[in-house]
MARKEZA-806730 format. One line per 3 residues: number of its first residue (from 1); their letters; for each residue x, y, z of N, C-alpha, C. Coordinates in pm, 1 decimal. Layout:
NUM> a> X/Y/Z/X/Y/Z/X/Y/Z ~ ...;
% end
This chain:
1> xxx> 966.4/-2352.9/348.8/885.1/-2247.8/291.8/975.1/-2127.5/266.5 ~ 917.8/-2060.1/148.8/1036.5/-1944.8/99.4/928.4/-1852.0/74.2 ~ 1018.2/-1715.2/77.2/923.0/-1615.8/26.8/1020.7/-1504.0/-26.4;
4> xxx> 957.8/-1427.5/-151.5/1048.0/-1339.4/-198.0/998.1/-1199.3/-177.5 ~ 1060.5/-1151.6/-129.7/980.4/-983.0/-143.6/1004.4/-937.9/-210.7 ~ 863.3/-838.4/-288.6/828.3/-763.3/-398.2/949.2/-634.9/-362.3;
7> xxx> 1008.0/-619.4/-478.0/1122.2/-508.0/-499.3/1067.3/-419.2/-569.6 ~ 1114.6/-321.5/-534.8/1106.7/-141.6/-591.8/932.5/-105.6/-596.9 ~ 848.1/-133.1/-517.4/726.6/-104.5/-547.5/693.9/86.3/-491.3;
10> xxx> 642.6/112.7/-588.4/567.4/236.8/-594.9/478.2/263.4/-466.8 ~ 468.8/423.8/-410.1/379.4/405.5/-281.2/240.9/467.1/-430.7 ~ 190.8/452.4/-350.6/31.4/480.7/-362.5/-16.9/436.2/-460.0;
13> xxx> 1.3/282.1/-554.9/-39.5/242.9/-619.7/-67.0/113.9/-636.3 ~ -170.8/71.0/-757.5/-240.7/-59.1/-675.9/-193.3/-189.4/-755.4 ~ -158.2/-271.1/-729.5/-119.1/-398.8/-746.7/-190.2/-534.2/-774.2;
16> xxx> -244.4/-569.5/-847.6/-259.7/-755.3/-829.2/-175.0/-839.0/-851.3 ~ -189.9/-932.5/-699.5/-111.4/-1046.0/-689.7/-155.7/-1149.4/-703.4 ~ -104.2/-1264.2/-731.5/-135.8/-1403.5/-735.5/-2.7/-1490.4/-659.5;
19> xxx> -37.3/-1526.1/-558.8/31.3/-1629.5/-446.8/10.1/-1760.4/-474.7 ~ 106.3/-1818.0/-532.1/103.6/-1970.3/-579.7/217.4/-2030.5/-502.5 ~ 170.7/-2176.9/-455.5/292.5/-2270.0/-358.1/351.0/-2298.0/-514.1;
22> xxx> 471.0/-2293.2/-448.5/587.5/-2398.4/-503.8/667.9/-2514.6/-471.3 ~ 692.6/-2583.7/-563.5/638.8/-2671.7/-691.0/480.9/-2693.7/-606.1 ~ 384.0/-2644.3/-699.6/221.2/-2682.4/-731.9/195.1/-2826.0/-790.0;
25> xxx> 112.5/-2866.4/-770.4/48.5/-3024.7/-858.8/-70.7/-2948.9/-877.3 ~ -148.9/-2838.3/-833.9/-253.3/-2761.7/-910.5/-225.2/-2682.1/-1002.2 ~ -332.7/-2638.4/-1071.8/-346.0/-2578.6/-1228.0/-311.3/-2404.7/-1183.6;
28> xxx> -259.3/-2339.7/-1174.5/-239.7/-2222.7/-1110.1/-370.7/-2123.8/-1146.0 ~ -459.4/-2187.4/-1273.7/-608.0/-2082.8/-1239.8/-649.9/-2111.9/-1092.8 ~ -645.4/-2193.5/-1045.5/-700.3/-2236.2/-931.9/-698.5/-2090.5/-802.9;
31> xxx> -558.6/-2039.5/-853.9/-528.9/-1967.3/-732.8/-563.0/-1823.6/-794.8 ~ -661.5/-1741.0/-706.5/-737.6/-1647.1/-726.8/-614.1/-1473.1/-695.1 ~ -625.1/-1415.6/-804.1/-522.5/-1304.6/-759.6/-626.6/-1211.8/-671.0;
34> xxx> -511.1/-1110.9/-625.9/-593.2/-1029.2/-507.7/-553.9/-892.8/-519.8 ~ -645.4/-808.0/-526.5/-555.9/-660.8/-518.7/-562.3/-559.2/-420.2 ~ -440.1/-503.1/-406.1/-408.7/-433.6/-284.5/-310.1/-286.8/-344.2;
37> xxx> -285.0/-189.2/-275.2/-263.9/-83.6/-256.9/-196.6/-31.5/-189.5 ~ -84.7/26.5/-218.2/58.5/53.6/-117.9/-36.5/189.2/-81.9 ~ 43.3/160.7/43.1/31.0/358.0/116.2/86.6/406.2/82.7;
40> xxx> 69.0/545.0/173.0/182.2/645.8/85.5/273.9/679.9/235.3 ~ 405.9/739.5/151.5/489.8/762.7/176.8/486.3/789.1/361.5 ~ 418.8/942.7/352.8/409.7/980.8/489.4/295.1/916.0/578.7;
43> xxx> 263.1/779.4/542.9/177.8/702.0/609.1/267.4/591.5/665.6 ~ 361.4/573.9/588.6/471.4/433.2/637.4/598.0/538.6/712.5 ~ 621.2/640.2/670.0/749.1/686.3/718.6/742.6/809.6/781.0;
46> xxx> 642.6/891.4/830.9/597.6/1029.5/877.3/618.1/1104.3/786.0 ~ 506.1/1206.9/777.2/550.1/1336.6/671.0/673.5/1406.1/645.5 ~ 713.3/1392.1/777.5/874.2/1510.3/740.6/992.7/1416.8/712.1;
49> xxx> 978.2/1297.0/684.1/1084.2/1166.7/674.4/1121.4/1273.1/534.5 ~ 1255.5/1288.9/497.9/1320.2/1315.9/345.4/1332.2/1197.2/276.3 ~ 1302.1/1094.9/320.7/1282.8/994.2/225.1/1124.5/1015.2/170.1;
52> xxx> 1027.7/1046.2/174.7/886.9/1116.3/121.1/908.0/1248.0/46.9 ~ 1005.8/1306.7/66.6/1043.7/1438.1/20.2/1009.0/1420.7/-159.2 ~ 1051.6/1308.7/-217.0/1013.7/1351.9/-390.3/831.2/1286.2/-395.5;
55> xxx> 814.3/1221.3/-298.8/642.5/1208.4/-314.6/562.8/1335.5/-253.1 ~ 600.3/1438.1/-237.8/541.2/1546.8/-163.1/424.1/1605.0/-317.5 ~ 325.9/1610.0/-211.8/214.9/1708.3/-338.3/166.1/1796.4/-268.5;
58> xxx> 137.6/1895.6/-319.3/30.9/1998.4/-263.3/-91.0/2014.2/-230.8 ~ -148.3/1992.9/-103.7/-266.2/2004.8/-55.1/-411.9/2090.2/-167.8 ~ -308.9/2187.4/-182.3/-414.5/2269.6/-235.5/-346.6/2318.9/-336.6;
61> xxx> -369.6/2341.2/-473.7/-327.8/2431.8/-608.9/-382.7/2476.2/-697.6 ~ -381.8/2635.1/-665.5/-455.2/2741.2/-732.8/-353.3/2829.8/-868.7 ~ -445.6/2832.9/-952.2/-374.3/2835.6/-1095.1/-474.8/2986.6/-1161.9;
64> xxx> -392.9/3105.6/-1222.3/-475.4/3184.0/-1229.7/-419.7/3236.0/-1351.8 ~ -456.0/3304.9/-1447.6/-370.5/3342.5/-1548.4/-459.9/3438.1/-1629.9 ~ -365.6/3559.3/-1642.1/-425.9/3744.3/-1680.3/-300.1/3771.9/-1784.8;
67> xxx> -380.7/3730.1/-1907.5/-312.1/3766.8/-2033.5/-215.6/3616.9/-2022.7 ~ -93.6/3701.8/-2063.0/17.9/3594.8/-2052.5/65.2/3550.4/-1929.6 ~ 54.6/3650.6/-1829.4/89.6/3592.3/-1703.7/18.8/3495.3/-1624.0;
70> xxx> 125.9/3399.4/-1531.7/36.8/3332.0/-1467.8/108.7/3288.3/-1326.6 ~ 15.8/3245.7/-1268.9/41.1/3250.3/-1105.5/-25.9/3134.6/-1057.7 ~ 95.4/3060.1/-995.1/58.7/2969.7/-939.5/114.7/2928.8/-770.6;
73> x> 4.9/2893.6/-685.0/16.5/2924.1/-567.6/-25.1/2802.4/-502.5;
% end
C-alpha cells in the first residue's frame, strides 16, 4: 500500500477528494469524492509561529474617509 501526500495545499481552504485503490478493476464513478477543509495557520502552528505571519488578518477593520482623506485602523 502507497500513499502520496497532497503538496503545497492552502490553509483555510476547501478541497474535494476522491481516494481510489490502485490498480482498480472498478469503474472509478464508483468511488464517491469527499470534501474537507484545511485549518488555518494559527490552528496547526500557534498564532505567534512566523510561519502564519503572511496568513495574519485583522480581527477587526475600520475604514473611514473625510473628503480625500482616509483612515484606516
Amino acid at each position: 500500500m502507497e500513499s502520496q501526500p497532497f503538496l503545497n495545499m492552502k490553509f483555510e481552504t476547501d478541497y474535494f477528494v476522491k481516494v481510489v485503490p490502485f490498480p482498480s478493476i472498478k469503474n472509478e464513478s464508483n468511488y464517491h469524492p469527499f470534501f474537507f477543509r484545511t485549518r488555518a495557520c494559527d490552528l496547526l502552528l500557534q498564532p505567534d509561529n512566523l510561519a502564519c505571519k503572511p496568513f495574519w488578518k485583522p480581527r477587526n477593520l475600520n475604514i473611514s474617509q473625510h473628503g480625500s482623506d482616509m483612515q484606516v485602523s
